[in-house]
BADRENMAR-598467 format. One record per residue (C-alpha): residue number from 1; x, y, z negated. Coordinates in Angstrom, 1 decimal, padded with zeros to 4 digits. Layout:
(NUM,(X,Y,Z))
...
***
This chain:
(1,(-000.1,158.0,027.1))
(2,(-001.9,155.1,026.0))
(3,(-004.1,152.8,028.4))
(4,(-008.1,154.0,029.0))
(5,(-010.3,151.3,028.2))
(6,(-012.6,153.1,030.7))
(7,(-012.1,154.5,034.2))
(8,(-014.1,157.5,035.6))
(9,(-016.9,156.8,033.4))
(10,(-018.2,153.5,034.7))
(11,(-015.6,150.9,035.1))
(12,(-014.3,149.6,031.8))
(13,(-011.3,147.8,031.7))
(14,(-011.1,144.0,030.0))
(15,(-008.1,142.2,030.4))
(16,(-005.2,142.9,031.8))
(17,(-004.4,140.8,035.3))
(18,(-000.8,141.5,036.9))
(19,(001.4,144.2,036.1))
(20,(004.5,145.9,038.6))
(21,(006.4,149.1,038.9))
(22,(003.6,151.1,040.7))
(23,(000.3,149.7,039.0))
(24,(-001.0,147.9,036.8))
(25,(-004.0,145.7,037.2))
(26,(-007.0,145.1,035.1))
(27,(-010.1,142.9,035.4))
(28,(-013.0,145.1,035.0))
(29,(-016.5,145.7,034.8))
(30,(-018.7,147.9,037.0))
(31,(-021.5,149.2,034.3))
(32,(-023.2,150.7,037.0))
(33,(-023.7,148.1,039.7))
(34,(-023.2,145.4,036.5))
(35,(-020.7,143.3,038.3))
(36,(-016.8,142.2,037.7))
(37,(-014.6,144.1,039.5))
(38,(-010.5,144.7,039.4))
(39,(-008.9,148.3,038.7))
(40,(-005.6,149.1,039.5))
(41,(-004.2,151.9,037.4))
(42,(-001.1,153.6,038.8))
(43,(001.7,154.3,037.0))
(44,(001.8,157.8,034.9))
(45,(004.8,159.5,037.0))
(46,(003.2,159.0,040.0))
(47,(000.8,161.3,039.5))
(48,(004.0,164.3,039.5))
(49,(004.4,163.5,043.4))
(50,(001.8,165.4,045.1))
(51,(003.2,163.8,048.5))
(52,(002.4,160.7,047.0))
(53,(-000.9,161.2,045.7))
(54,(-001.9,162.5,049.0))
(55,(-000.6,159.6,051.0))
(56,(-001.9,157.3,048.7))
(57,(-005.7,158.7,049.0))
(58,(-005.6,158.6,052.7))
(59,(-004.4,155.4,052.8))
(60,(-007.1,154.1,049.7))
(61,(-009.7,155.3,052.6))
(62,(-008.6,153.7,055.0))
(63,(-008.1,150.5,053.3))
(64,(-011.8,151.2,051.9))
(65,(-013.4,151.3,055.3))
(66,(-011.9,147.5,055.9))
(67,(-014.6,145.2,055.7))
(68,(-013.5,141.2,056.0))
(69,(-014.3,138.0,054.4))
(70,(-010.2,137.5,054.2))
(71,(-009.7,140.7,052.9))
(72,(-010.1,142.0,049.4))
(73,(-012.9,144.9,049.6))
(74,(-011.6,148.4,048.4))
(75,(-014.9,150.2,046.6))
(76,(-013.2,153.0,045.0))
(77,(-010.4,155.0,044.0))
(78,(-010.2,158.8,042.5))
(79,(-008.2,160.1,039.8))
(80,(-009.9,159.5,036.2))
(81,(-010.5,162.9,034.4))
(82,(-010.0,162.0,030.8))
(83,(-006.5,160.2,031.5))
(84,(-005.3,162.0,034.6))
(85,(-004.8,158.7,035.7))
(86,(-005.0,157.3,039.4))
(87,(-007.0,154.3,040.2))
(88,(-008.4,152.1,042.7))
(89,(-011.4,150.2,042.1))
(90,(-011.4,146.6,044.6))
(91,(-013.5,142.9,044.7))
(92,(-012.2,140.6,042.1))
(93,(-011.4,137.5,043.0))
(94,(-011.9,134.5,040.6))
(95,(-008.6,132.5,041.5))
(96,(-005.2,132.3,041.6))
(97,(-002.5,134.0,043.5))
(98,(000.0,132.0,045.9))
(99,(002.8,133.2,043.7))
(100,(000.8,131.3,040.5))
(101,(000.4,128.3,042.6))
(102,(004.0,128.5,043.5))
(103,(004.8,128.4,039.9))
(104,(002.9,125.2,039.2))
(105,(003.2,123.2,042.5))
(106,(007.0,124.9,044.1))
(107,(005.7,123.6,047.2))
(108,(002.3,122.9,049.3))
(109,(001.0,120.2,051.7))
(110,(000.7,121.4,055.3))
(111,(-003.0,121.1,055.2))
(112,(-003.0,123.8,052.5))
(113,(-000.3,126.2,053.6))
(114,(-002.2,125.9,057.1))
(115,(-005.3,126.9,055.5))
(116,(-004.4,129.9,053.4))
(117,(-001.8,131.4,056.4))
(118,(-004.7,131.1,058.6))
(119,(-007.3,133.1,056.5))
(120,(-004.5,135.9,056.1))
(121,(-004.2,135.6,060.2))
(122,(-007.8,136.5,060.2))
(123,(-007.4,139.4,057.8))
(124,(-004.2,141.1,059.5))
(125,(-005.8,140.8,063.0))
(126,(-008.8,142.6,061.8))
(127,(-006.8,145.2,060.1))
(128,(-004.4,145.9,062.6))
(129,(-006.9,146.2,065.3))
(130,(-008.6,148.7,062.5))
(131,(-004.4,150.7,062.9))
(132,(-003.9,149.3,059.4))
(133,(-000.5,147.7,058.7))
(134,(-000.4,145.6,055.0))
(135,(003.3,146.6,055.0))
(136,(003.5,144.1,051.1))
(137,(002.5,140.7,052.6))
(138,(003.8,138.1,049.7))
(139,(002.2,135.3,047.9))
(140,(001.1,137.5,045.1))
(141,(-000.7,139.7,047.5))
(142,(-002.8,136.0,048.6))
(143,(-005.6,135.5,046.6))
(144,(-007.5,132.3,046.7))
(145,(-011.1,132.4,045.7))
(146,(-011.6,128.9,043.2))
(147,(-015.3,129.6,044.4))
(148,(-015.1,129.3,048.3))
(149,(-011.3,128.4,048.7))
(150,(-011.1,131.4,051.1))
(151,(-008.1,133.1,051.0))
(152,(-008.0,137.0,050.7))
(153,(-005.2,139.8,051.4))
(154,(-005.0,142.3,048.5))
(155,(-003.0,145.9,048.2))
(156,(-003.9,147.2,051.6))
(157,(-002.9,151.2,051.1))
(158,(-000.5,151.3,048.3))
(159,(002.7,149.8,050.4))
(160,(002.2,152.9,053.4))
(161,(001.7,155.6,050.3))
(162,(004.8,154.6,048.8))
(163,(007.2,154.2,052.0))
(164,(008.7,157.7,052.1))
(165,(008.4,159.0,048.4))
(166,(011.1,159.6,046.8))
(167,(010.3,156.6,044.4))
(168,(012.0,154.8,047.0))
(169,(015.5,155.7,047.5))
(170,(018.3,154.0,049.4))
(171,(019.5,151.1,047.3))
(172,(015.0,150.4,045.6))
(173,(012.8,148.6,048.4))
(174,(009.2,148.1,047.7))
(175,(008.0,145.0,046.7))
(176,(009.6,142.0,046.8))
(177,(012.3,141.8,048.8))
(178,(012.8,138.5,050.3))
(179,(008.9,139.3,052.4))
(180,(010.4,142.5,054.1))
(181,(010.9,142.5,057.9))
(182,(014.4,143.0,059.0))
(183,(013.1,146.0,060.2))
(184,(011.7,147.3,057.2))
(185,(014.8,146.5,055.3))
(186,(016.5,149.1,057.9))
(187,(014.0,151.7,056.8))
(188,(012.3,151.6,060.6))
(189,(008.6,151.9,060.9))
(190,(006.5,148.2,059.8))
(191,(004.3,147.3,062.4))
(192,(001.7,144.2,063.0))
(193,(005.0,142.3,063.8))
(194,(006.4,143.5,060.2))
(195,(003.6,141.7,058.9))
(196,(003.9,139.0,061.0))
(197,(007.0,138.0,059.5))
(198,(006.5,138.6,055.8))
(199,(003.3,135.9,055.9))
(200,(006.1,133.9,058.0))
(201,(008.5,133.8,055.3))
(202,(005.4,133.0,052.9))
(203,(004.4,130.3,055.1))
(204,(008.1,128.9,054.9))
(205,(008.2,128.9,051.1))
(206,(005.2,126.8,050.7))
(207,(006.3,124.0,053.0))
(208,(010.1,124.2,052.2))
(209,(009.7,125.2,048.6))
(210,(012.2,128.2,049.2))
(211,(012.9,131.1,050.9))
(212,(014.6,131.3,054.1))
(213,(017.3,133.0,053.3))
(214,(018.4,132.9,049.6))
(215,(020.3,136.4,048.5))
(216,(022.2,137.6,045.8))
(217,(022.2,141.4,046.6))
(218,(019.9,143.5,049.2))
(219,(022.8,143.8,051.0))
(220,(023.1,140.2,051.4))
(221,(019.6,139.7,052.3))
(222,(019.7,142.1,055.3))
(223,(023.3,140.5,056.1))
(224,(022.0,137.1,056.4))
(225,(018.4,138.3,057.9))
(226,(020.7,139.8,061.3))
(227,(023.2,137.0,061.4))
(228,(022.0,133.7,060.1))
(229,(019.7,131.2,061.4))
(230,(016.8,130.1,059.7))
(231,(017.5,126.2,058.9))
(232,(014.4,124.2,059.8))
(233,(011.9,123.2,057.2))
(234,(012.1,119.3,057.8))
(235,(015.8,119.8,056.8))
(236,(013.9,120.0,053.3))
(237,(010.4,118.1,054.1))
(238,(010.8,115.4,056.6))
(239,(007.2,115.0,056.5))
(240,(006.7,118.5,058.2))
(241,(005.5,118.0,061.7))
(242,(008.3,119.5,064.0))
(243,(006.0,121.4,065.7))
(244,(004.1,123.4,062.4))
(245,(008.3,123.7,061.4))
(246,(008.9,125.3,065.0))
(247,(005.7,127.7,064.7))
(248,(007.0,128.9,061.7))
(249,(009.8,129.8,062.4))
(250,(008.8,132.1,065.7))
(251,(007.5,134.5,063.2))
(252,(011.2,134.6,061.4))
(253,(012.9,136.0,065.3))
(254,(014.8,139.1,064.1))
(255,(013.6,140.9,067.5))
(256,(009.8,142.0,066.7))
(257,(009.2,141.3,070.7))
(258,(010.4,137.6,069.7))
(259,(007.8,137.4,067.2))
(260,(003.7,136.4,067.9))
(261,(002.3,139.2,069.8))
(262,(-000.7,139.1,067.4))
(263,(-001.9,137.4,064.0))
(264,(-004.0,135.3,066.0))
(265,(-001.7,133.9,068.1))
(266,(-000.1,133.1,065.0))
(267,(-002.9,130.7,063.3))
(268,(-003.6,129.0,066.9))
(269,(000.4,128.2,066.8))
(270,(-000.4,126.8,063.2))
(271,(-003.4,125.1,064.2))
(272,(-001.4,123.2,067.2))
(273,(001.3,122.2,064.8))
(274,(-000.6,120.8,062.3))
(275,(-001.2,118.4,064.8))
(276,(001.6,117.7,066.7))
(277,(001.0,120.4,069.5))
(278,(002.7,123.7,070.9))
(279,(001.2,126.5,072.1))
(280,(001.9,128.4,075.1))
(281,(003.0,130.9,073.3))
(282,(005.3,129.3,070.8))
(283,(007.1,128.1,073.3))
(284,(007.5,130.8,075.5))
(285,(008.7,132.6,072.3))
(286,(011.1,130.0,072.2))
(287,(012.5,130.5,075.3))
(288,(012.8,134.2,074.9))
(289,(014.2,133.9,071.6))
(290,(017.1,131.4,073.3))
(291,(018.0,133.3,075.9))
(292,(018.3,136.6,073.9))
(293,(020.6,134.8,071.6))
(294,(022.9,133.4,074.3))
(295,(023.1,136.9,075.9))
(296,(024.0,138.1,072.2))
(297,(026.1,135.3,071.6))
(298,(028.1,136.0,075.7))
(299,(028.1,139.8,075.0))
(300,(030.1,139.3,071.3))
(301,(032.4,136.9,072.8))
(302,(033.7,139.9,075.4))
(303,(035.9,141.7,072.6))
(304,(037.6,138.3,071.1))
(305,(039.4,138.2,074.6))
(306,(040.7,141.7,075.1))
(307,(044.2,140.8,076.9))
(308,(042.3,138.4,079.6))
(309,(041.2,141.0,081.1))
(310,(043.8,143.1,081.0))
(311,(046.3,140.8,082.2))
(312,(044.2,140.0,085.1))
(313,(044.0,143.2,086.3))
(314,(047.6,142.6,088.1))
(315,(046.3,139.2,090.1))
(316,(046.5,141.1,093.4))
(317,(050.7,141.5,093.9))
(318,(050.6,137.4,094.5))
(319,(049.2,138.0,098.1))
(320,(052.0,141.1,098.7))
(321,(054.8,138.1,097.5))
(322,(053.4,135.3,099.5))
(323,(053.3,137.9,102.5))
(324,(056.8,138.5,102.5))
(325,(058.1,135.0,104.3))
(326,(055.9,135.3,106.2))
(327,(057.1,138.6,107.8))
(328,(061.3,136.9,107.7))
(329,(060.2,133.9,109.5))
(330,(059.2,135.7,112.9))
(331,(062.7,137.4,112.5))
(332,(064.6,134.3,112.1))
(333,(063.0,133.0,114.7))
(334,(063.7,135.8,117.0))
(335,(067.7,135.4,116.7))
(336,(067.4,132.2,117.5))
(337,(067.6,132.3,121.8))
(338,(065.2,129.8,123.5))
(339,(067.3,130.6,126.7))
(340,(070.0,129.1,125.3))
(341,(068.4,125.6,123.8))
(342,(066.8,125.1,127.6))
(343,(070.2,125.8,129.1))
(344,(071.8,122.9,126.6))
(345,(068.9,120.5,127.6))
(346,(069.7,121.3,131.1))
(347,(073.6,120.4,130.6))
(348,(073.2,117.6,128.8))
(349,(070.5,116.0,131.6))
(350,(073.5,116.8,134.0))
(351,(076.1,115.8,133.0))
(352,(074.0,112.2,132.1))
(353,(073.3,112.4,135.8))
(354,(076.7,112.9,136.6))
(355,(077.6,110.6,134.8))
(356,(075.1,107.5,136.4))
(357,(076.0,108.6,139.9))
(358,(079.8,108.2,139.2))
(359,(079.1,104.8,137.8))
(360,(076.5,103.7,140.7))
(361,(078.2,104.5,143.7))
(362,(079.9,102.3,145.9))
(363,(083.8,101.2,144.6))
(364,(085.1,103.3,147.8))
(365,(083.1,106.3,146.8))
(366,(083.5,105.8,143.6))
(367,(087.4,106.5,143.7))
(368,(086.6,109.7,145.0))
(369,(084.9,111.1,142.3))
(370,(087.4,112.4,139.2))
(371,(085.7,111.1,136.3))
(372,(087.8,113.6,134.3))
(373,(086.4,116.5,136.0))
(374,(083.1,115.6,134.6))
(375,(083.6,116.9,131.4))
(376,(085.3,120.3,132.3))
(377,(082.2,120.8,135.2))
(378,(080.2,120.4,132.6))
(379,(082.0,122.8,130.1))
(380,(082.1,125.5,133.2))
(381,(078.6,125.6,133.3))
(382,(078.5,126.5,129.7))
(383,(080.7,129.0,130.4))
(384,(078.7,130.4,133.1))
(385,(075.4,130.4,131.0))
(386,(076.6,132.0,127.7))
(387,(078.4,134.7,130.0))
(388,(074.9,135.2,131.7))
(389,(072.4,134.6,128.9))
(390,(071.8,138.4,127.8))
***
């Protein structure tokens, strides 16, 4: 079916802006209200999911009641009655996208990357205290007005329409990738901190000029996302503060509770880096990220040393050995008689006496005394001891 070049009647379509898998978008104009507006067409076999269209209208309301200066205004959306097809009717913004600054710059200054993530801070925070989630935060979804500089979040709706229709399979992810949570990427519900990360991984490609993790495959993407580390930014741009790198970076933790607790939090943490500072809250993120990852790192180690623990289980039989000389040596002990070593002691201090008093008596006395019988008195009173010692 060929492209309308008018849209319920009142919007007719000029030139053609962006076009993706879902939608295509045109640069309009409102004949009614007589002002430029930008109409995103969905694409034709869409409308043969009725799951679809009906999650997609709920969610075009509620992105239509959001009302921000950082957020690009929803007016319309209905299904055009001539072409069958669906559309949605938003605020054009004169400027470029981050993704076509990408293109022609690769990389921004820190002043610049500061300014845009902030105004998308201001945007999310509104949105998700409005229970909106963007769910497709990337660089083409930034738009930056040429006329004020502001920077404004487009596609609020579409991503939470499209999450469970059958359009997206296992193996197809919407959007792009590289900007999906590690949650998302494990099909779990996308929450603030889902969006959190995506603008953290936009924020990383302007100052780094890449992404964080470079892929070949999905399955590589959510491989490296749950095991590798993010490598700092001023590995790339020395010129980075440390402390606008370290901000960063909070909003890559693979743990949502790691991550900023709101968008806010997030822009004050940029705001303190750009000029040398940490927040509170960076830091306490920090902290919590560190330990969390020694725990992880403690708890893996356990299974690389199965047979230490296993051949410490037997440790206690050492005490039983040790015990064992020490229950022989009160035995020994026992069969050797103390009775007996007194009763040598004795004889040998007598027969030493003996001895003196032969040798100190007078030389008439002293031929009296048998010096031979000496030794056999002596060996009678052994005798006489060993036949009495029991």
């Amino acid at each position: 079916m060929a492209t309308p070049t008018a849209v319920a009647g009142r919007y007719e379509l000029e030139n053609r802006l962006g076009a993706g898998g879902m939608s295509t978008v045109f640069r309009a104009r409102d004949t009614v209200l007589e002002r430029p507006v930008a109409v995103k067409l969905l694409a034709e076999h869409l409308a043969e999911d009725e799951a679809f269209v009906a999650r997609f209208r709920r969610e075009a309301l509620a992105a239509a009641k959001l009302q921000h200066p950082n957020i690009v205004q929803v007016f319309d959306s209905g299904e055009d009655p001539e072409s069958g097809r669906h559309f949605i009717v938003m605020e054009y913004v004169e400027g470029p996208s981050c993704a076509d600054l990408l293109r022609q710059h690769r990389m921004f200054d820190a002043d610049d990357t500061v300014r845009i993530t902030r105004d998308a801070c201001q945007g999310l925070d509104y949105a998700h205290r409005a229970g909106v989630v963007h769910r497709d935060v990337k660089p083409g979804n930034l738009l930056v007005s040429n006329e004020s500089g502001t920077t404004k979040l487009a596609d609020f709706g579409i991503a939470k329409a499209a999450e469970q229709t059958r359009i997206t399979q296992v193996g197809s992810v919407l959007g792009t990738a590289a900007y999906l949570s590690p949650e998302q990427a494990s099909g779990e519900e996308a929450g603030p901190a889902s969006d959190i990360y995506s603008l953290g991984v936009c924020a990383y490609q302007f100052l780094a000029g890449r992404l964080p993790h470079e892929y070949g495959s999905l399955t590589e993407l959510a491989l490296k996302q749950q095991q590798d580390q993010v490598a700092p930014i001023t590995d790339e741009r020395p010129d980075v503060p440390a402390e606008l790198d370290r901000a960063v970076r909070v909003c890559l933790e693979r743990d949502p509770g790691h991550r900023y607790a709101s968008a806010l939090e997030l822009a004050e943490a940029l705001e303190a880096g750009l000029h040398g500072e940490v927040t509170s809250a960076t830091r306490r993120l920090e902290e919590d990220a560190t330990r969390a990852l020694d725990q992880t790192a403690a708890t893996r180690a356990l299974p690389s040393r199965p047979g230490t623990a296993v051949r410490a289980a037997p440790t206690p039989p050492p005490p039983v050995r040790r015990e064992a000389p020490v229950q022989r040596r009160p035995r020994q002990r026992k069969r050797r008689n103390p009775v007996r070593a007194i009763a040598l002691l004795l004889i040998a201090v007598l027969a030493l006496v003996a001895i003196i008093l032969a040798l100190a008596l007078p030389g008439g006395n002293r031929q009296n005394i048998n010096r031979s019988d000496v030794p056999h008195q002596v060996q009678d009173l052994i005798n006489y001891i060993n036949g009495h010692k029991k």
